[in-house]
N, C-alpha and C positions, 0 to 999 in steps of 0.2 A: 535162203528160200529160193525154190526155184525162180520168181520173179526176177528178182536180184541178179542172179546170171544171167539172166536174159538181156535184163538192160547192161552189164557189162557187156556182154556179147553183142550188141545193136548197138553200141557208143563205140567198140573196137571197129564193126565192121564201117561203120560210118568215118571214124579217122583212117582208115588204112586206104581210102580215097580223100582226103582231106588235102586241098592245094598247098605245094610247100610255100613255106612265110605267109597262109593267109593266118589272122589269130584262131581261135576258139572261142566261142563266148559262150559261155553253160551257166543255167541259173538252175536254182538245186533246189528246190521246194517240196518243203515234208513237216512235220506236227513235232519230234521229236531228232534226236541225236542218233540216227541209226545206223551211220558207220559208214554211208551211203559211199563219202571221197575216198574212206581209205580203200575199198575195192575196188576206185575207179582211178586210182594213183598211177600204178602201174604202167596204162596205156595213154596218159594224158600227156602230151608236147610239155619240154622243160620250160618252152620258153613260150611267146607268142600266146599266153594262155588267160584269159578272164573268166574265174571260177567263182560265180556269187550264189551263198548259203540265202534263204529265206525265211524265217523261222518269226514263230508267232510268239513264242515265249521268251519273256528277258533275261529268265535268269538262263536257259540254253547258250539266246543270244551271244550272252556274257564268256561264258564258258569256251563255245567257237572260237568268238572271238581272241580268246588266251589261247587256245589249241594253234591258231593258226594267224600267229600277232605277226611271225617272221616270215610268212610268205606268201606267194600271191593270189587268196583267197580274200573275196572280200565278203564278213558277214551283214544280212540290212534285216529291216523288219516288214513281218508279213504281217497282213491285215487277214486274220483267220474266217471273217465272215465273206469275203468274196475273190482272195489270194490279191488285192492290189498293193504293192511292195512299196516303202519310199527307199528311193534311190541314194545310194552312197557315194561319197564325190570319187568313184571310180567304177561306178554302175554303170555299162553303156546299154545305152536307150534300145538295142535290139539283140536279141541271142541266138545262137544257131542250134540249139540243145535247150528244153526246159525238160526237166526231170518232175517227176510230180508222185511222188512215193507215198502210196498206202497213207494218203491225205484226199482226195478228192472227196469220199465218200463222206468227209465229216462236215462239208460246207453243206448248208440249208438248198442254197440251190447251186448245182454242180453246171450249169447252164452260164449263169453268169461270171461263174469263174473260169468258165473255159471259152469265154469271150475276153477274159481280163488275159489268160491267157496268150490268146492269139495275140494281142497287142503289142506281148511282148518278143512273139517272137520274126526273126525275118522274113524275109519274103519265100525262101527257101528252107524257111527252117524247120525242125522235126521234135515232135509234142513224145517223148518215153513217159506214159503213164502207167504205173502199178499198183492192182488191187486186189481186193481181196474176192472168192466166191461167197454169198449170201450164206450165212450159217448161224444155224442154232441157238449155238452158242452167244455166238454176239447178239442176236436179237434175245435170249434171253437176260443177258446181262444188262442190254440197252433198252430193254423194251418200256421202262418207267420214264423215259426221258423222251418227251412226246415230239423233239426237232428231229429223232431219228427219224421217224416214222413219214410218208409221205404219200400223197393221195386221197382221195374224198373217198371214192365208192370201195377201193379194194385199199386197204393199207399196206405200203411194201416201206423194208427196212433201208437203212441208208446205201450197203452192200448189194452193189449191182452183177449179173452177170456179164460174161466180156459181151454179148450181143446187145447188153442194153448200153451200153459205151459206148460202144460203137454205131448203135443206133442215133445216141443222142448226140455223137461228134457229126456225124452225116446229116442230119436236123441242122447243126449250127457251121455247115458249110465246109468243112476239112472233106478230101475229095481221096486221098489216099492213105486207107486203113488197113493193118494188121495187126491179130490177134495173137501174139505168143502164146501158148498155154502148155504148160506142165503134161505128158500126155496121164499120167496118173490123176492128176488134180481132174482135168476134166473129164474122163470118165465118172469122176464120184460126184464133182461138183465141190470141191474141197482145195484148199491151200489158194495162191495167189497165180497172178498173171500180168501178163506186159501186153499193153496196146502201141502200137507206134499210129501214129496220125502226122500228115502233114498239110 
């Protein structure tokens, strides 16, 4: 998906000024197994590197964790109602990179998880969020499950467009925003996109 490149693309051009022997610290947070490391393999330091999965499900968990038992990925568990993580005895307490893939949308309030967010990342560090455009489809599929849905007077689905991200990251204080977008996708209002926030 285009999304997906983008954030390879925004993580390369962020390491290709990255100080040498500072480490890397990237936390990876998403709902399912979407392949996210191995496209980000490539450009990632051999060495100096702390790459921690978040994930809400055990049995994924489980599985990461055989995937990447030999090297220096570490997987921990996410807490899917507001993204707060418990830390693994090699989880450092701040990250320069948090990844947040085609997951924000599914927490009840995206506000407080991108307060749980910031917590964790440094002082200079940079928010790769990707999601989806509001579509049809998903609210028809989604639409019996009443936590999607949100608002008293006007009902809107979980699926935000990138202005309402960005609106709500400027609401909760991140000062420096941009909008990737697909130039296909948004002309139609279709397929996903990358917000960087810092």
């Amino acid at each position: 998906a285009a999304a997906n490149q983008a954030t390879v693309d925004a993580l390369t051009a962020l390491l290709q000024h990255w100080p040498a022997g500072r480490p890397v610290r990237i936390l990876d947070i998403g709902m399912g197994d979407d392949g996210m490391l191995a496209r980000l393999r490539p450009m990632l330091p051999a060495s100096n590197l702390h790459y921690v999965i978040a994930r809400s499900d055990v049995e994924i968990c489980g599985r990461l964790e055989l995937d990447y038992a030999v090297s220096d990925v570490e997987v921990i568990a996410l807490d899917p109602t507001d993204f707060s993580v418990t830390a693994g005895p090699y989880t450092p307490p701040r990250f320069d990179v948090v990844l947040v893939h085609h997951a924000l949308h599914l927490v009840a309030q995206p506000a407080r998880a991108l307060r749980e967010i910031r917590r964790y990342l440094a002082e200079d560090g940079v928010l790769l969020l990707t999601e989806r455009y509001p579509d049809r489809a998903s609210e028809f599929a989604r639409g019996i499950d009443v936590a999607w849905w949100h608002g008293d007077t006007k009902p809107q689905g979980s699926l935000l467009a990138p202005r309402n991200w960005t609106d709500l990251l400027k609401e909760l204080g991140w000062r420096e925003l941009q909008a990737v977008l697909d130039p296909t996708g948004s002309v139609l209002g279709l397929g996903s996109f990358l917000v960087i926030a810092r």
